[in-house]
C-alpha positions as YAML, in Angstrom:
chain: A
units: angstrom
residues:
- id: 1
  name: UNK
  ca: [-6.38, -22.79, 6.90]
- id: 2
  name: UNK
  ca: [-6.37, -20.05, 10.00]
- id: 3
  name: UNK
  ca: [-2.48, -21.29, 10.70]
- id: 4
  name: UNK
  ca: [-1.69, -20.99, 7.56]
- id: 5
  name: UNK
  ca: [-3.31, -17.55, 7.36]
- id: 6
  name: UNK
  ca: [-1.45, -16.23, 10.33]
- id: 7
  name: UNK
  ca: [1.70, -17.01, 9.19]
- id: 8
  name: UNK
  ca: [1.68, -15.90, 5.75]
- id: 9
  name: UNK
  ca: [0.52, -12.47, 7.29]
- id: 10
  name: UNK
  ca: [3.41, -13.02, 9.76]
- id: 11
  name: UNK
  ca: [5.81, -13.25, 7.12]
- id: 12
  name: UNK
  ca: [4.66, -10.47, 5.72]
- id: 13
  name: UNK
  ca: [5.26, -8.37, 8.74]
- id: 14
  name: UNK
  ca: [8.53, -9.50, 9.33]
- id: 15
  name: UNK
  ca: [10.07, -8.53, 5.81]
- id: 16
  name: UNK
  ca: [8.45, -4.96, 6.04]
- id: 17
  name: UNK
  ca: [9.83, -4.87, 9.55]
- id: 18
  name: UNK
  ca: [12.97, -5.73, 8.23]
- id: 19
  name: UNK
  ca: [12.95, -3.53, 5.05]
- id: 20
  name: UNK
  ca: [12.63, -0.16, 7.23]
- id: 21
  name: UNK
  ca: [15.97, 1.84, 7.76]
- id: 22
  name: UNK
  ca: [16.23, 4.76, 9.97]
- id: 23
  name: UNK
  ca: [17.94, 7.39, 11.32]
- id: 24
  name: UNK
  ca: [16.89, 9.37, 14.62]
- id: 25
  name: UNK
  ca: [18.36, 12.28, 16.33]
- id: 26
  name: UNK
  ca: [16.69, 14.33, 18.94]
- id: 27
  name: UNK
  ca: [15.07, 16.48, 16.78]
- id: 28
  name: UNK
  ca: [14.34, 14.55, 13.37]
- id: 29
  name: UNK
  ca: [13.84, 10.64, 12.06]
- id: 30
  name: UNK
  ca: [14.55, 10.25, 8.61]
- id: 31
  name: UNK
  ca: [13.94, 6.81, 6.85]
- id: 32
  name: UNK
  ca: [15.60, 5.36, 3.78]
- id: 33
  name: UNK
  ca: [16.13, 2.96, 1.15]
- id: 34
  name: UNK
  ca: [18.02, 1.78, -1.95]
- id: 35
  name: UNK
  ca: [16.79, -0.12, -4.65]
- id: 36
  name: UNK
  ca: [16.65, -1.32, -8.01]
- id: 37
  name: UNK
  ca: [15.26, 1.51, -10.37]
- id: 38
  name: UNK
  ca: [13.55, -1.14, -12.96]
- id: 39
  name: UNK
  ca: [10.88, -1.69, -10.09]
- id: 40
  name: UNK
  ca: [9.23, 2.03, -10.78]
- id: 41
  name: UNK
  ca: [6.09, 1.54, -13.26]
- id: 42
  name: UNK
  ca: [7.29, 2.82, -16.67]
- id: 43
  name: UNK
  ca: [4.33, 5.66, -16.53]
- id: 44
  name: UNK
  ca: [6.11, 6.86, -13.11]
- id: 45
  name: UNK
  ca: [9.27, 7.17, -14.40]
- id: 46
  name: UNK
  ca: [7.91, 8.85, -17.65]
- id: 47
  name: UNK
  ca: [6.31, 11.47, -15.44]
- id: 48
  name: UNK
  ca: [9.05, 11.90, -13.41]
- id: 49
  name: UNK
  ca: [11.98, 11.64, -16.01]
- id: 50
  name: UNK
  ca: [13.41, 9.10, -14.19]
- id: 51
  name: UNK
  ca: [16.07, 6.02, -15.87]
- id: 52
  name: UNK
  ca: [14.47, 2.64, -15.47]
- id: 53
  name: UNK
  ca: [17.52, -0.05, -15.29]
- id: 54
  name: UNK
  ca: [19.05, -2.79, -13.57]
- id: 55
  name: UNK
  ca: [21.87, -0.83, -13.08]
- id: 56
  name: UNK
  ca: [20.52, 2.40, -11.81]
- id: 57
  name: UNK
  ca: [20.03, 2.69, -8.07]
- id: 58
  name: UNK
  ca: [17.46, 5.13, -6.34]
- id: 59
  name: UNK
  ca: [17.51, 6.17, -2.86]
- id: 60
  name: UNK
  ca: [14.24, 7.44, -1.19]
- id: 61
  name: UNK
  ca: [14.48, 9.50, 1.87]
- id: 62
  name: UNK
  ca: [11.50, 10.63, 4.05]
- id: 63
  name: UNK
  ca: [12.35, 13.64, 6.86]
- id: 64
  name: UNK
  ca: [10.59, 14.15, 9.26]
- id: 65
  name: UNK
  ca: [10.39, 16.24, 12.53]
- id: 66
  name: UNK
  ca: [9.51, 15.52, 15.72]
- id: 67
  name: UNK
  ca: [6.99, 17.43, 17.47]
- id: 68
  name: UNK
  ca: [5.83, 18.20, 21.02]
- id: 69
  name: UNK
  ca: [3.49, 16.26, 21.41]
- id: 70
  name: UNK
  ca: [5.57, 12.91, 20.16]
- id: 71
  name: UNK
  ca: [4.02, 13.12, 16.54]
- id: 72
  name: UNK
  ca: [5.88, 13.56, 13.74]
- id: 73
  name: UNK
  ca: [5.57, 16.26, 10.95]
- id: 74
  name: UNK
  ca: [7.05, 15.67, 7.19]
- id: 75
  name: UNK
  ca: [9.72, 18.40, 6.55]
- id: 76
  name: UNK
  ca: [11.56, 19.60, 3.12]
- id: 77
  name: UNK
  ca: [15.22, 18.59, 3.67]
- id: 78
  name: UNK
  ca: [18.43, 19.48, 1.63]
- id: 79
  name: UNK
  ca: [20.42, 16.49, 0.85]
- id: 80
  name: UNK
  ca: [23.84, 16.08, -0.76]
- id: 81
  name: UNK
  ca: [25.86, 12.94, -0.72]
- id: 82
  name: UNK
  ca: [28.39, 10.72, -3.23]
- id: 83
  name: UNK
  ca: [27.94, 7.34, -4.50]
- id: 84
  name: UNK
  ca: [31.13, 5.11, -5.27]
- id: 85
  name: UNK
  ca: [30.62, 1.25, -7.07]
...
């Protein structure tokens, strides 16, 4: 029951491991993702005015700078971009 424990946890691990994207430079690390839009709870994207669909991507970006003492801070950040199918 402990194996099987271990590597159900391990599994676990590995797909968040593998989920993360990133970006570093020497002054910031900024993480993102795409997905689906129909996996935001429907009070979320109520709140937020966001479309829920299949067919509606959403990209969530996290910026944040690094500090002197090797730490990280969460910034604001400007983005701007284009999308093609």
């Amino acid at each position: 029951m402990n194996l099987l424990r271990t590597l159900f946890l391990l599994l676990l691990t590995t797909q968040v491991a593998v989920a993360e994207q990133s970006i570093e430079t020497d002054r910031y690390v900024i993480h993102y993702n795409a997905f689906n839009s129909s996996i935001v709870a429907p009070e979320v994207a109520q709140k937020h005015q966001l479309q829920r669909s299949r067919y509606t991507a959403m990209l969530n970006v996290a910026v944040f700078e690094k500090q002197d003492d090797g730490t990280q801070q969460a910034v604001s950040a400007m983005l701007s971009g284009e999308v093609a199918n």
